[in-house]
N, C-alpha and C positions, 0 to 999 in steps of 0.2 A: 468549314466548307472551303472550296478551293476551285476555281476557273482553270482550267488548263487549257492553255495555250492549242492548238489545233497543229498540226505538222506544217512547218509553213511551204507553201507553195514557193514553187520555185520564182527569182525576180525575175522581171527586164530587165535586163545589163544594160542601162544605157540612163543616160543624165540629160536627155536629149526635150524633154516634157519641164526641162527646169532653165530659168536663165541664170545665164553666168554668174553674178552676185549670191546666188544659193549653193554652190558647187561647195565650197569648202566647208559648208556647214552642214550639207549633208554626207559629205565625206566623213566629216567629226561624228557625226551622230552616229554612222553606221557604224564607224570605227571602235569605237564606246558602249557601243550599247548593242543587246544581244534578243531578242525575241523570246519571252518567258512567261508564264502562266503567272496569274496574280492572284496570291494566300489574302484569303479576307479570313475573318472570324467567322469561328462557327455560330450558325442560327438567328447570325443578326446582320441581314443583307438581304435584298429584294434583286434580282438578276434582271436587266432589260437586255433585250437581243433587237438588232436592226439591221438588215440590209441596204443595201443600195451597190448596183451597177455592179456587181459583182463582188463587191467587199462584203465582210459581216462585222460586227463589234458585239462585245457584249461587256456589260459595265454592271458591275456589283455596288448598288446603293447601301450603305448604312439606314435599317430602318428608325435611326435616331438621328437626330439632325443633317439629313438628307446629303449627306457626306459620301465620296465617292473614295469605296474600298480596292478597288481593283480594274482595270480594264486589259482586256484582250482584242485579240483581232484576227481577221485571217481573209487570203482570196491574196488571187497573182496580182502584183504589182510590179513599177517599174523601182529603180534604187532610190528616185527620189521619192517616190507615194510613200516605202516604206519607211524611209526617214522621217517625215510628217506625220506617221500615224506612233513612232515610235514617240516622238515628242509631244503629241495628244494623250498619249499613255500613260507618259512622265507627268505633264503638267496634270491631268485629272485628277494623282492620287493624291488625298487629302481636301479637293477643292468639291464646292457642291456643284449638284447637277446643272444648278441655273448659271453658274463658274462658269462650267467647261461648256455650255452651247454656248455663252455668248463672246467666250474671252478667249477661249482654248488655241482655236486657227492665228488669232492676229498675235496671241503670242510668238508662237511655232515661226507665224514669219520672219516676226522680227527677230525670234531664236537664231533661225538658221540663215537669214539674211549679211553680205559683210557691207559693216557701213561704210566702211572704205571706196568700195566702189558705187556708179554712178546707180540711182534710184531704176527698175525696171518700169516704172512708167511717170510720166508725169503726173501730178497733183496727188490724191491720196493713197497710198497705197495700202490693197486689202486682199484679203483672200480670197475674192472674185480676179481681180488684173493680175496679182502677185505672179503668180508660174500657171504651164497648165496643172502642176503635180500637185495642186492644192483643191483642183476640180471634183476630184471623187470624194477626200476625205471630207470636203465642205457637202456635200450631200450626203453621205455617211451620218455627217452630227446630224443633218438636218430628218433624218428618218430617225435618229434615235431619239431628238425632242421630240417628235410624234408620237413613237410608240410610249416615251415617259409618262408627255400630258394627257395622252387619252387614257391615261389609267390616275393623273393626282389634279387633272386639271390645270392651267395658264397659270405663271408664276403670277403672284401678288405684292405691289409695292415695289421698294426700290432693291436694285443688287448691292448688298452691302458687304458683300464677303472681302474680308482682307486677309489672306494668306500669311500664317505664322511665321517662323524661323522653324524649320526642320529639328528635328531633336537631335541630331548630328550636327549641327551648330550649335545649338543649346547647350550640350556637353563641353563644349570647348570652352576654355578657360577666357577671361578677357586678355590677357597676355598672347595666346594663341591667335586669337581672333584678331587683335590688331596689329599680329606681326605677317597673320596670312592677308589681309587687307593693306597692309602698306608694302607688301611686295608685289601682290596685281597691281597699286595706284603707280609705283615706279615701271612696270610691265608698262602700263598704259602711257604713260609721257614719254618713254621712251618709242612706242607707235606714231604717236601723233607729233613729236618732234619738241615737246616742253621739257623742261629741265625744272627742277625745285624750286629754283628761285619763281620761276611761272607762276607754279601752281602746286601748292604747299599743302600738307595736311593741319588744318589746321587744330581739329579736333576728333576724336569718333568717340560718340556720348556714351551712357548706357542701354541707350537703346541700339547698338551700331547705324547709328547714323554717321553718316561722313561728310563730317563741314570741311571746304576745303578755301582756301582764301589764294587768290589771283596777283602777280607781280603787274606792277602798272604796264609793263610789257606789251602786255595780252589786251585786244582790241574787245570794246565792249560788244559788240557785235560778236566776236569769238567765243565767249563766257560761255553761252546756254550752247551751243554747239558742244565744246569741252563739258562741260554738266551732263550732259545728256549721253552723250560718250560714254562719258567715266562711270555713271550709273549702269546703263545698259551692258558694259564689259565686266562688272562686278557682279552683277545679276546671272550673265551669262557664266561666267567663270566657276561660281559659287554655291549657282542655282536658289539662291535666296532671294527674297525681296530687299534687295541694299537701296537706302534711299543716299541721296547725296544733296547737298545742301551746299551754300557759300557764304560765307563770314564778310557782309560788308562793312568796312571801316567808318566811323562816325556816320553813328545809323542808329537811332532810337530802338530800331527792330532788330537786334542782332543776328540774329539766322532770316535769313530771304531766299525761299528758293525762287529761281530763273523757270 
C-alpha cells in the first residue's frame, strides 16, 4: 500500500509569516528536501486523514505497535508552512502517534530555529509564540489527534518512546562514525569561536555518545550553553538522536551531563 502524495498546490512566495531566526532553516529544509508520497507496507497500516483551515494530512499507522509509517500533506501554503510540514513529515516516520502530537512541532522549531541569533520571544518558546507559519500546522496535528482518539481512545500512562539510530547509521562502521562526528565537532568550535584545547573530544562510547571534556578556559557558566549547542548541531546535522555528555575531572561520577 502506498499514500501518494496530492499534486502540491502552488506556495506563497514569501518568508513574511516567519521571524528572521527561521529563515535559514527553512531555506535548508526547502532546499533538501522535495515533496513525495510515503511507501508503507502492504496490509499493515490503518490511514487517519485530518483537516484543518485548509491543509489536509494523512498519516499511515502501523497496525502493530502504533508506529508511524508514512505521512503526507497537501493544501496552499506559504514557503515557510511548507517547510514545517516538511519536517513533521521527516520527524513522524518511525515515531509513534503519541511521538508526533506531542513532540513533533517543538522539534521542527528548534530544527529550523538558528541559535545564533536572538530568541523570537522572551521566556519559553513554543509553537504557539514561535512564528505565525507554525499556526496552521499546530492545528493540523491538533485535528489529527482528534480524528486518531476518537477511533483508539486517550493515550494511557507515560510517553516513553526513545527514537533509535536510523539504520543508515546503524550501517556505518564505528571508524566512520566517529570520523563523521569529529568533523561536525571541529565544524561546531570553529562557529562558536573554541579551539581543541577548549573543548576536546574526549571520548564517543559504544553507544555514540559524545563525552567531551572543557579547557580550564571556558567559563563555567559557558559549559551547558556549549553542551547544548554541540548536541543540538549534531542532532541537526545527522538527524540522529546524538546525546553529548562531559567528562568531569576528579569526580566519583565520571560522565555528568549539564
Amino acid at each position: 500500500m502506498s499514500i501518494s502524495a496530492p499534486s502540491p498546490a502552488e506556495d506563497v512566495i514569501t518568508l513574511d509569516d516567519a521571524s528572521p531566526e527561521f529563515h535559514e532553516g527553512i531555506e535548508r529544509v526547502l532546499r533538501d528536501t522535495g515533496r513525495q508520497g510515503a511507501v508503507v507496507p502492504e496490509n499493515s497500516v490503518a490511514v487517519f486523514e485530518a483537516r484543518s483551515d485548509g491543509l489536509m494530512i494523512k498519516v499511515a499507522v502501523q497496525t502493530e505497535g502504533d508506529l508511524i509509517a508514512g505521512v503526507v500533506y497537501d493544501g496552499k501554503t506559504s514557503r515557510a508552512e511548507r517547510a514545517v510540514l516538511e519536517q513533521l513529515s521527516t520527524f513522524a516516520n518511525g515515531a509513534t502517534v503519541r511521538e508526533f502530537v506531542e513532540h513533533s512541532l517543538t522539534f521542527v522549531v528548534e530544527h529550523l530555529r538558528n541559535p545564533a541569533m536572538p530568541r523570537p520571544v522572551d521566556g519559553i518558546l513554543s509553537p504557539r509564540n514561535a512564528s505565525p507559519c507554525f499556526q496552521r500546522p499546530r492545528l493540523l496535528i491538533k485535528a489529527f489527534r482528534a480524528a486518531y482518539l476518537s477511533q483508539h481512545g486517550d493515550f494511557v500512562g507515560d510517553n516513553i518512546f526513545d527514537r533509535p539510530y536510523s539504520k543508515r547509521w546503524l550501517a556505518m562502521s564505528s571508524p566512520e562514525k566517529q570520523s563523521r562526528l569529529e568533523t561536525l565537532i571541529q565544524a561546531f568550535r570553529e562557529q562558536v569561536g573554541l579551539v581543541e584545547a577548549e573543548m576536546a573530544v574526549f571520548e564517543i562510547d559504544q553507544y555514540d555518545r559524545v563525552v567531551v571534556i572543557f579547557g580550564p578556559e571556558v567559563g563555567v557558566w559557558d559549559k551547558p550553553t556549549h553542551l547544548l549547542g554541540l548536541e543540538r548541531w549534531l542532532r541537526r546535522q545527522t538527524g540522529e538522536r546524538i546525546e553529548v555528555f562531559v567528562e568531569i575531572a576528579k569526580d566519583s561520577n565520571r560522565i555528568r551531563r549539564l
